[in-house]
VEXFILUM-233845 format. One line per 8 residues: number of its first residue (from 1); for each residue x, y, z of N, C-alpha, C, O. Coordinates in Angstrom, 1 decimal, always signed. Atoms other than C-alpha are relative to their C-alpha. Example, Ala and Ser with C-alpha at 12.3 -4.5 7.8 and 13.67 -1.06 7.14 Angstrom:
2
1 = +0.9 -1.2 +0.0 +12.3 -4.5 +7.8 +0.9 +1.2 +0.0 +1.9 +1.2 +0.7  -0.9 -1.1 +0.0 +13.7 -1.1 +7.1 -0.8 +1.1 +0.8 -0.3 +2.2 +0.9 .
//
This chain:
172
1 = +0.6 +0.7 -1.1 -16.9 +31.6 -29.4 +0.1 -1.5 -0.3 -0.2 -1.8 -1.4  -0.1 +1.1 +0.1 -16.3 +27.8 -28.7 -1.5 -0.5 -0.3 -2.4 +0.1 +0.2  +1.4 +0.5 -0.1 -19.4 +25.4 -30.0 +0.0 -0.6 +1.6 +1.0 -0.7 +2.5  +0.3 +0.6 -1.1 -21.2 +23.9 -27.2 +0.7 -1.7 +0.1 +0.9 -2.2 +1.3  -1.1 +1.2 -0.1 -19.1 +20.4 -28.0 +0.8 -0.3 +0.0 +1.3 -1.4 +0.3  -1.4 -0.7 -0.4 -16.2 +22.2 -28.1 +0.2 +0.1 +1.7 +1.2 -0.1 +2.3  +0.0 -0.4 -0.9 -17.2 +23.2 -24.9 +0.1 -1.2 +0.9 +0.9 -1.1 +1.8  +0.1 +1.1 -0.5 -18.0 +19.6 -23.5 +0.9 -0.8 -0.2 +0.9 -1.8 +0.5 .
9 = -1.5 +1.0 +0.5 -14.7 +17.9 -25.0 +0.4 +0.7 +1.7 +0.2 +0.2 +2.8  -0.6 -1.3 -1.2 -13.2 +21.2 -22.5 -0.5 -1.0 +1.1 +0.2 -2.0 +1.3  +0.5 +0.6 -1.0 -15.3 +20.0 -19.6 +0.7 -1.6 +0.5 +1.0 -1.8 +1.7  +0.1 +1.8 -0.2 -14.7 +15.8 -19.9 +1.8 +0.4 +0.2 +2.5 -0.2 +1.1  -1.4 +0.4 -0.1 -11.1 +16.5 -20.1 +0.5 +0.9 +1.3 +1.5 +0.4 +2.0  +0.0 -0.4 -1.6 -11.0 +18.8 -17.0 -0.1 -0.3 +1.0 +0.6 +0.0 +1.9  +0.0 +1.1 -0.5 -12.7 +16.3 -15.4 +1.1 -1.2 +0.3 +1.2 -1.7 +1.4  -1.0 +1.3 +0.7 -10.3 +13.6 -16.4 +1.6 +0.4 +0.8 +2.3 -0.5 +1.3 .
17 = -0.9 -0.6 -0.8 -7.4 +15.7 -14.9 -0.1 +0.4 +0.9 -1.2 +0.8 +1.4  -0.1 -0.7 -1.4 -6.1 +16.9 -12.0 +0.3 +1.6 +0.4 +0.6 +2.1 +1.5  +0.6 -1.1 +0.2 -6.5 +20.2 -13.0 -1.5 +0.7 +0.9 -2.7 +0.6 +0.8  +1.1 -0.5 -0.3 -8.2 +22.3 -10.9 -1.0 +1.3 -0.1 -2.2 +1.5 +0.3  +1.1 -1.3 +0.4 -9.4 +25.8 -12.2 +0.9 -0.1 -2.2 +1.9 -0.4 -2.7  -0.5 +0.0 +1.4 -9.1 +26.2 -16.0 -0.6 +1.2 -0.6 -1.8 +1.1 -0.7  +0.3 -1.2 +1.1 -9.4 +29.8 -18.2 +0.3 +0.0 -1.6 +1.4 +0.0 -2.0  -0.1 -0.2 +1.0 -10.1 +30.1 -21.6 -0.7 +2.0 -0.4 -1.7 +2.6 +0.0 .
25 = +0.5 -1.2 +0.7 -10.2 +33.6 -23.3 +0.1 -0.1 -1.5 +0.8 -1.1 -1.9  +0.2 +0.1 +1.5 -10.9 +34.3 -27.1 -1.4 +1.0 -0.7 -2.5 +0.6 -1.1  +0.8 -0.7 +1.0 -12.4 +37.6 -28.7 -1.2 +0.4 +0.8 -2.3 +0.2 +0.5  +0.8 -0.6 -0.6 -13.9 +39.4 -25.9 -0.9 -1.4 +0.8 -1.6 -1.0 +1.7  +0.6 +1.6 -0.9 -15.4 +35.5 -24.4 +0.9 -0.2 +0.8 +2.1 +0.1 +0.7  -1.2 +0.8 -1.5 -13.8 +34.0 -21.2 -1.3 -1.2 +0.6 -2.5 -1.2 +0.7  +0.5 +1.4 -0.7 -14.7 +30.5 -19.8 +0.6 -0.7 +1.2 +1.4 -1.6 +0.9  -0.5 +0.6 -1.2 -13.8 +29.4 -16.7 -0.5 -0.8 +1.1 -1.5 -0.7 +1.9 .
33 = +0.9 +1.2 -0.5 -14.1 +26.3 -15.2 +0.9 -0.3 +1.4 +2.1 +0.0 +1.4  -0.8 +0.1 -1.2 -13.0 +25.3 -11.4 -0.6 -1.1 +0.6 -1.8 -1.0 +0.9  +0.5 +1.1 -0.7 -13.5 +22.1 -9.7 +0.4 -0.1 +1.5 +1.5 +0.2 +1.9  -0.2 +0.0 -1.1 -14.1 +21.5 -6.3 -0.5 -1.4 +0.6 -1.7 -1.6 +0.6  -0.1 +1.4 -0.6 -13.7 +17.9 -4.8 -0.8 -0.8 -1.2 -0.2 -1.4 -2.1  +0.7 +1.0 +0.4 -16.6 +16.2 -6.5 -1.0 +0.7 -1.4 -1.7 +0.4 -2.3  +1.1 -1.4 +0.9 -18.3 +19.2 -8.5 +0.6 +0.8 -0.7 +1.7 +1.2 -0.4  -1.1 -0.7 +1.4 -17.2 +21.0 -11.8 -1.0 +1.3 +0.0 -2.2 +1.3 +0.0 .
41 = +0.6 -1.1 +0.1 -17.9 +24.7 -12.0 +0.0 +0.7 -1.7 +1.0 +0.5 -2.3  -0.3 -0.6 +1.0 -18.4 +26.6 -15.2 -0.5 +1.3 -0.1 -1.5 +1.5 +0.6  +0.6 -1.2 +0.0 -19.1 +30.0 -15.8 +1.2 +0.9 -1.5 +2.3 +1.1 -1.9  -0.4 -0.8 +1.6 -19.2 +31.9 -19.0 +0.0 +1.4 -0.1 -1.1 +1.8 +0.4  +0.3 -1.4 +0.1 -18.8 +35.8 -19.7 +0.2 +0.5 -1.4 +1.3 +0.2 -2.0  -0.1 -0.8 +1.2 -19.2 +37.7 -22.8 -0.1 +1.4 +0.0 -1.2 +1.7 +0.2  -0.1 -0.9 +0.0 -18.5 +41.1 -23.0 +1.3 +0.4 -1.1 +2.2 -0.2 -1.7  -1.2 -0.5 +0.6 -16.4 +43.6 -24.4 +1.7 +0.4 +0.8 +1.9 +0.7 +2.0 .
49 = -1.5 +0.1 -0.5 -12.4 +43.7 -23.9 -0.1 +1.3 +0.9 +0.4 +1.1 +2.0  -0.6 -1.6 -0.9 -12.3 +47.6 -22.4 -0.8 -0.4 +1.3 -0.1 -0.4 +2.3  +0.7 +0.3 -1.6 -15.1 +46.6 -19.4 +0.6 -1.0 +0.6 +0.6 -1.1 +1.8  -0.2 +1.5 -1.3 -13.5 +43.2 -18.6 +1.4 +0.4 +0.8 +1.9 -0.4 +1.6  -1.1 -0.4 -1.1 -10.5 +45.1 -17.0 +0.1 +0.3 +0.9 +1.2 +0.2 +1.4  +0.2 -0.3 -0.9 -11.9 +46.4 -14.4 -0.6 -1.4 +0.7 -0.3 -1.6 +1.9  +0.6 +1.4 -1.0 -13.8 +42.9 -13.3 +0.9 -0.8 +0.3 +0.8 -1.3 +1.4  -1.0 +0.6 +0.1 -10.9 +41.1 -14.1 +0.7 +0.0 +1.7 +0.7 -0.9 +2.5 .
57 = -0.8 -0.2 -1.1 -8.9 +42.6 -11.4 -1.0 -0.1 +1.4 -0.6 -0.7 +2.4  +1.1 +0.5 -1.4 -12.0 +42.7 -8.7 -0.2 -1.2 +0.2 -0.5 -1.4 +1.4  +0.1 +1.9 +0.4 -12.2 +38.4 -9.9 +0.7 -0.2 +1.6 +0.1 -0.7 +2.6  -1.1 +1.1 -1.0 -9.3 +37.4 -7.5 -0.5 +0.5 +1.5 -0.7 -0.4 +2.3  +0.3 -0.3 -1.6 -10.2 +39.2 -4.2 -1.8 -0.1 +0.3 -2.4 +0.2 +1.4  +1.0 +0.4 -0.6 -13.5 +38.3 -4.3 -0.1 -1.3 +0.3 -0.8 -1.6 +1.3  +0.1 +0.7 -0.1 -12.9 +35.1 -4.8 +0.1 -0.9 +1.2 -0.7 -1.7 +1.7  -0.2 +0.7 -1.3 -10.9 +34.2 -1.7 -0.9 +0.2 +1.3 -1.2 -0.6 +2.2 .
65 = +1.3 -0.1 -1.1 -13.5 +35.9 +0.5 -1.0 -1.0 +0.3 -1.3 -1.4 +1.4  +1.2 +0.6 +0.5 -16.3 +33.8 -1.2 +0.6 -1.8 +0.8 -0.2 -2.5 +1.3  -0.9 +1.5 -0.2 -13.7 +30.3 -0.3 -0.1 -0.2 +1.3 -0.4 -1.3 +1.8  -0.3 -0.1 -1.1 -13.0 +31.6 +3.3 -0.6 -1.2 +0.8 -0.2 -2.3 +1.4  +0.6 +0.9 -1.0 -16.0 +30.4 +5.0 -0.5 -1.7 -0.2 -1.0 -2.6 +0.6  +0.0 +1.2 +0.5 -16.1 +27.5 +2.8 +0.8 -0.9 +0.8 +0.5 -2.0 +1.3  -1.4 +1.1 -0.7 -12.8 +26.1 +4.2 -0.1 +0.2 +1.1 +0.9 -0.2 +1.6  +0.0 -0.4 -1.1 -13.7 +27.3 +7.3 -0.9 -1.7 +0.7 -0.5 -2.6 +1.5 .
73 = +0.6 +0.9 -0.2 -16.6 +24.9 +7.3 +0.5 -1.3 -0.5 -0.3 -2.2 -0.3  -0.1 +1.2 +0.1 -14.9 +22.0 +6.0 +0.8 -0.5 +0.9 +1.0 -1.7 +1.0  -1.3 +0.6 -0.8 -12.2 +21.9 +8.6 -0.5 -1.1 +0.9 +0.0 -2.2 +1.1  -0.5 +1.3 -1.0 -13.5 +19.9 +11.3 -0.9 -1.2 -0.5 -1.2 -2.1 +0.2  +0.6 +1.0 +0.0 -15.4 +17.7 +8.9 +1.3 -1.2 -0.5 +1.4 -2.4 -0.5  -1.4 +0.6 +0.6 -12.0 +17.0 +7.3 +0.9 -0.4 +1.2 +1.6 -1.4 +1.1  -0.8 +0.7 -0.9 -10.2 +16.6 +10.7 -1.0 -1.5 +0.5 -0.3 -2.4 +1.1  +0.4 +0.9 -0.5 -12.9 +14.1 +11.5 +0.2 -1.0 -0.7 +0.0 -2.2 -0.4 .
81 = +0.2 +1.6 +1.1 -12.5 +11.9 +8.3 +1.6 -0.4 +0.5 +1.9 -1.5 +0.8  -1.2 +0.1 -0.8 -8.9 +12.4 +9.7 +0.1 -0.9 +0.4 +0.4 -2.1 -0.1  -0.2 +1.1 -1.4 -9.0 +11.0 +12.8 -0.6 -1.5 -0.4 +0.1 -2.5 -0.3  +0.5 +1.0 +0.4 -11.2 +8.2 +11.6 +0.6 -1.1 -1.0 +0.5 -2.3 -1.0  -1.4 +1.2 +0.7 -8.5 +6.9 +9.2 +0.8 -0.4 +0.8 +1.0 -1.6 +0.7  -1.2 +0.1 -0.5 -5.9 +7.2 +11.4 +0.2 -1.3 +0.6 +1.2 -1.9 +0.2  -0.3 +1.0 -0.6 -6.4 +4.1 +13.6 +0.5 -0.9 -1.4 +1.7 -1.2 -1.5  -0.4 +0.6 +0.9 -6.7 +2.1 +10.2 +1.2 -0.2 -1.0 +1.6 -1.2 -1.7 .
89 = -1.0 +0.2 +0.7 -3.9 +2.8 +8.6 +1.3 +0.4 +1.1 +2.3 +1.0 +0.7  -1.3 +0.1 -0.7 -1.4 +2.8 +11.7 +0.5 -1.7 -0.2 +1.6 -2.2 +0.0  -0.1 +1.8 +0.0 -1.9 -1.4 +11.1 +1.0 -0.1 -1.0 +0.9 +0.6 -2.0  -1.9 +0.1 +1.2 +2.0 -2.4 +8.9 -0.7 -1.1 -0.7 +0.1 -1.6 -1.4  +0.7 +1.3 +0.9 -0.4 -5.2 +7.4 -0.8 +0.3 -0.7 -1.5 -0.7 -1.1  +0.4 -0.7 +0.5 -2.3 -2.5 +5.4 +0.5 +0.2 -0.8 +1.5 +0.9 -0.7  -0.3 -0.1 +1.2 -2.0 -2.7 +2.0 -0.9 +0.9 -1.2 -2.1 +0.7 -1.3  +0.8 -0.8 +0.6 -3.1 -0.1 -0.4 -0.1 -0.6 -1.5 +0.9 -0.7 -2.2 .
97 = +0.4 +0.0 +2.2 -4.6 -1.1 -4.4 -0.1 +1.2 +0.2 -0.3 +1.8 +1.2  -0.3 -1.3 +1.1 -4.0 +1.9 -6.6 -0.7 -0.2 -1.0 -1.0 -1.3 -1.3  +0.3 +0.2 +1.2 -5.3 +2.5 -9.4 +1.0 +0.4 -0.8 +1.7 +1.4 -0.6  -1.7 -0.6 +1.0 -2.5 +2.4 -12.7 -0.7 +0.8 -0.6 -0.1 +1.5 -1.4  +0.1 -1.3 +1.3 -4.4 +4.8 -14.5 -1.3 +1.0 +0.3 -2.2 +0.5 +1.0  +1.1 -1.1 -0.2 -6.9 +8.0 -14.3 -1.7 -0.7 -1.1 -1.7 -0.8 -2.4  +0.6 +0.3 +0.8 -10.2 +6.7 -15.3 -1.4 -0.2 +1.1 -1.2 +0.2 +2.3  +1.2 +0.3 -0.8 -13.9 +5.8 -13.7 -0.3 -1.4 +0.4 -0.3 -2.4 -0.3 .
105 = -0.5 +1.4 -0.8 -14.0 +3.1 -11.1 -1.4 -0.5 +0.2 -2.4 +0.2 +0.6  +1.3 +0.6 +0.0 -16.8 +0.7 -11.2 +0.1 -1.4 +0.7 +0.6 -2.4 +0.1  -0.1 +1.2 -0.9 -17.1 -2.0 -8.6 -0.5 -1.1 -0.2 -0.2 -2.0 +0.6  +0.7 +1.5 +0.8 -18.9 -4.7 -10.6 +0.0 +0.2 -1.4 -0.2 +1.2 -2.1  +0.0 -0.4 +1.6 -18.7 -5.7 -13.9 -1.0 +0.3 -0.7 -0.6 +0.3 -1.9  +1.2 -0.6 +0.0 -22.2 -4.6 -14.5 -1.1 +0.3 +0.5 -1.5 -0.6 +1.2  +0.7 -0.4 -1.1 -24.9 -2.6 -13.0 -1.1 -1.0 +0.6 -1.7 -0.8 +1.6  +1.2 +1.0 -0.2 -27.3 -5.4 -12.7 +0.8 -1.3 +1.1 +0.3 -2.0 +1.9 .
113 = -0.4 +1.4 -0.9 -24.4 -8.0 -10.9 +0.7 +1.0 +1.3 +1.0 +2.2 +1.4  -0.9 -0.6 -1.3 -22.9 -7.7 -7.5 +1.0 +0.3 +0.1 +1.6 +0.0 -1.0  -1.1 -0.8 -0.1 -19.9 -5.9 -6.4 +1.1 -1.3 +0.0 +0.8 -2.3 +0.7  -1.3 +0.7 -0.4 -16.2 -7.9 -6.8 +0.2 -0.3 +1.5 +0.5 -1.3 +2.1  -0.8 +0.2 -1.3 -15.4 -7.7 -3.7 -0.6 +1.7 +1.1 -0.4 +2.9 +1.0  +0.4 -1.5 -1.3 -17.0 -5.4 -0.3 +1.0 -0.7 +1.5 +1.5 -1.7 +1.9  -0.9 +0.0 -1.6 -15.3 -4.7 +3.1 -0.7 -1.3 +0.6 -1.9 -1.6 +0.7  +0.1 +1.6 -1.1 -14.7 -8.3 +5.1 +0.4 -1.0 -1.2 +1.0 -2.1 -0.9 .
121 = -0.4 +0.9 +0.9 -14.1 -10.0 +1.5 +1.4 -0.7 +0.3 +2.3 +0.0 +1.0  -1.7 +0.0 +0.0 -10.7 -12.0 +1.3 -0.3 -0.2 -1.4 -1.2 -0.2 -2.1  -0.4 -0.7 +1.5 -8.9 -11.9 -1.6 +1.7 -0.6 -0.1 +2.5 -0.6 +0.8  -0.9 +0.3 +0.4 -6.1 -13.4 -3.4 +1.1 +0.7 -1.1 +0.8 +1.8 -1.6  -1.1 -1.3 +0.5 -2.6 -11.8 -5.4 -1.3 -0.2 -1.4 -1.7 +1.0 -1.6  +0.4 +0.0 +0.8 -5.1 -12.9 -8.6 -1.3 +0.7 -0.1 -1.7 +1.3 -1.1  +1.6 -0.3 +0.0 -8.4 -12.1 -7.5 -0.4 +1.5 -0.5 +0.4 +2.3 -0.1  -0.1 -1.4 +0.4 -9.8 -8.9 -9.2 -1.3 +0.8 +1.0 -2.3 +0.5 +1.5 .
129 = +1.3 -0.8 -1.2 -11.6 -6.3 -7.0 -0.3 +1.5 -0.7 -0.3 +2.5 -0.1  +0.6 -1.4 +0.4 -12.9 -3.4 -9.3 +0.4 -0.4 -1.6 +1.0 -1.4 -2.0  -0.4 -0.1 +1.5 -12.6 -2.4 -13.3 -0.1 +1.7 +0.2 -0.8 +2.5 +0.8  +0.2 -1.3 +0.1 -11.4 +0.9 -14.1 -0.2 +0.4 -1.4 +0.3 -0.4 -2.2  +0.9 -0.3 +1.8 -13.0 +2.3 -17.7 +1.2 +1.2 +0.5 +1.5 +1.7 +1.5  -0.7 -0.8 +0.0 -10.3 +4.5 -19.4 +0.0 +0.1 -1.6 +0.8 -0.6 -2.2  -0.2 +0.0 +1.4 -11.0 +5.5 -22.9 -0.9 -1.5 -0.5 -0.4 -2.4 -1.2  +0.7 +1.0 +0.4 -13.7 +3.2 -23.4 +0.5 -1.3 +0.2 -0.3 -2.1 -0.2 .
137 = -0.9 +1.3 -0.4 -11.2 +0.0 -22.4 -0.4 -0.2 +1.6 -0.2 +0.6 +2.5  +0.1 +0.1 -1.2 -12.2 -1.4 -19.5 +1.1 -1.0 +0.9 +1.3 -2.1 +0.5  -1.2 +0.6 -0.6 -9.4 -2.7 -17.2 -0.3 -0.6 +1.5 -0.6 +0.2 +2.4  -0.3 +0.8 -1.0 -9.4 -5.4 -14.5 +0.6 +0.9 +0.9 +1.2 +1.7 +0.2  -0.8 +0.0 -1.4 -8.0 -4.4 -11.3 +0.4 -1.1 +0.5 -0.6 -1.8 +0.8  +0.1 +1.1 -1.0 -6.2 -7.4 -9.4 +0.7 +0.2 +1.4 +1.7 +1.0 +1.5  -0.3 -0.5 -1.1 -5.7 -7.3 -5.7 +1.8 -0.3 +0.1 +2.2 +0.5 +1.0  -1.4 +0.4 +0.0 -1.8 -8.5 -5.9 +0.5 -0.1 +1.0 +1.7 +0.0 +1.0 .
145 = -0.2 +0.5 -0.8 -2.0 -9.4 -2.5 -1.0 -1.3 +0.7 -2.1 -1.5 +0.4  +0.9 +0.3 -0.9 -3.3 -11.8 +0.1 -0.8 +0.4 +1.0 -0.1 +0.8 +1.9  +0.4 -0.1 -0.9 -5.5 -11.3 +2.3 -1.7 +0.8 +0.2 -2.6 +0.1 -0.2  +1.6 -0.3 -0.4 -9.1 -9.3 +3.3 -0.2 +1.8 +0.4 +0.0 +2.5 +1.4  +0.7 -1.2 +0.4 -10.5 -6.2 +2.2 -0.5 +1.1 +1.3 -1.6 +1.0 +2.0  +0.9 -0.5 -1.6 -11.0 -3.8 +5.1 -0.6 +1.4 -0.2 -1.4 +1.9 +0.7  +1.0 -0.7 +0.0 -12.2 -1.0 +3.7 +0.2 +0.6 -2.0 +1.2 +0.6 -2.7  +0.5 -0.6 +1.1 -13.8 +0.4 +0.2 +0.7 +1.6 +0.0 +0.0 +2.3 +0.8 .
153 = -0.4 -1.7 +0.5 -12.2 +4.2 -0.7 -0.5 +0.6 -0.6 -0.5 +1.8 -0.4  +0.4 -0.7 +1.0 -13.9 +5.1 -3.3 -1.5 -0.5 -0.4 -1.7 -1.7 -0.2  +1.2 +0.5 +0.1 -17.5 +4.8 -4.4 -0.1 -0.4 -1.6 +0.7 -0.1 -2.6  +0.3 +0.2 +1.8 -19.2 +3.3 -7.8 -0.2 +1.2 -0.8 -1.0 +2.0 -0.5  +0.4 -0.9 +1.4 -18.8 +5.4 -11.1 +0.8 +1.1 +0.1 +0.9 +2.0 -0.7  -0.6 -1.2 -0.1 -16.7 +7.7 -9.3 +1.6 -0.2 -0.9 +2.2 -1.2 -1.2  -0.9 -0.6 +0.6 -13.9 +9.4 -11.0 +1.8 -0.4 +0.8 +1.9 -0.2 +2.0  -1.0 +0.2 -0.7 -10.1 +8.4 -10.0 +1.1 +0.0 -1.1 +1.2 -0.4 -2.3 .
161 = -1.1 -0.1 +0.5 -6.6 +9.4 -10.6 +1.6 -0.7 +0.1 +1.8 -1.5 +1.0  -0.7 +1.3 -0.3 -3.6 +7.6 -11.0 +0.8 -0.1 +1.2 +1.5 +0.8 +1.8  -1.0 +0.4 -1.5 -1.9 +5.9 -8.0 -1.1 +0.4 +1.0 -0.9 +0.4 +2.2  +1.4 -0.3 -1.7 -5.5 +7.0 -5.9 +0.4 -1.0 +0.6 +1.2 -1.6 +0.0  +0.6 +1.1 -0.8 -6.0 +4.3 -3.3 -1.4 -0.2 -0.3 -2.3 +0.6 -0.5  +2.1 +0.6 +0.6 -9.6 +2.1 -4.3 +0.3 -0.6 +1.7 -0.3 -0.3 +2.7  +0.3 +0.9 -1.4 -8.9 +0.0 -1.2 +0.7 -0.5 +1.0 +1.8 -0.6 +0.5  -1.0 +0.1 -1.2 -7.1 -1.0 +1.9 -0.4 -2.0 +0.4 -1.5 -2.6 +0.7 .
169 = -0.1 +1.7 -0.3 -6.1 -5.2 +2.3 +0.7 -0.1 +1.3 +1.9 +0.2 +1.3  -0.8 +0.8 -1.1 -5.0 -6.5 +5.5 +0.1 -0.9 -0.5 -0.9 -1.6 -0.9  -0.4 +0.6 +0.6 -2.7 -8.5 +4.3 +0.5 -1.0 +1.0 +1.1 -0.7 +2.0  -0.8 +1.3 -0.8 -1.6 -12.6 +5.7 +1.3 +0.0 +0.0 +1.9 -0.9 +0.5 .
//
């Protein structure tokens, strides 16, 4: 059986990827972790090898049942975030920042000061509008365009992979 810090390396780095369900087996143990949008699942079983063959195979068709009305219910909140982009990014003067690397995006350079840069800001190719922390290194973002911030993507502290969009510039 993995220690419990073994177990939390596992976790941070599942996190950290775009990895979305992850199995470990090892000596009658199974760990299985699955993330969903914003939320990390874990779930541990211990048993012996001859019973887990029968659950095993019952695992997968319960699962999709359990998803169904999940995705049922997200659809029209997801066509609404939809439609609500859409006008904004039909504009050709809509510039996307990226982030170069998978890491946690923090909108000021510390929690006590104000944010870089919020929707209506302008902004220059220099000006920096976020830090992303990646391995304890904290890295500048700069906007490498002209122009004025029209909308925020992503929130403080949250988690981001590489090439996400952080923010959308209408650009001069």
């Amino acid at each position: 059986m993995l220690k419990i810090q073994e177990i939390r390396e596992i976790i941070k780095l599942i996190d950290q990827s775009n990895i979305d369900e992850f199995t470990y087996e090892n000596e009658g143990s199974k760990i299985k972790m699955k993330k969903h949008a914003a939320q990390s699942v874990l779930s541990t079983q211990v048993a012996a090898p001859a019973p887990q063959a029968v659950p095993q195979q019952q695992a997968p068709q319960a699962v999709p049942q359990a998803q169904a009305p999940a995705q049922q219910a997200q659809t029209p909140a997801a066509e609404a975030k939809q439609e609500a982009a859409a006008p904004k990014q039909e504009d050709t003067n809509l510039h996307k920042i990226t982030s170069p690397m998978v890491g946690t995006f923090y909108a000021s350079p510390s929690p006590d000061q104000a944010a870089y840069v919020q929707e209506g800001d302008k902004v220059g190719e220099n000006s920096v509008v976020c830090i992303v922390e990646a391995m304890k290194l904290f890295n500048e973002i700069e906007a490498e365009v002209k122009g004025e911030i029209v909308e925020v993507l992503v929130d403080n502290g949250q988690l981001v992979e590489y090439g996400q969009p952080l923010f959308l510039v209408k650009t001069v």
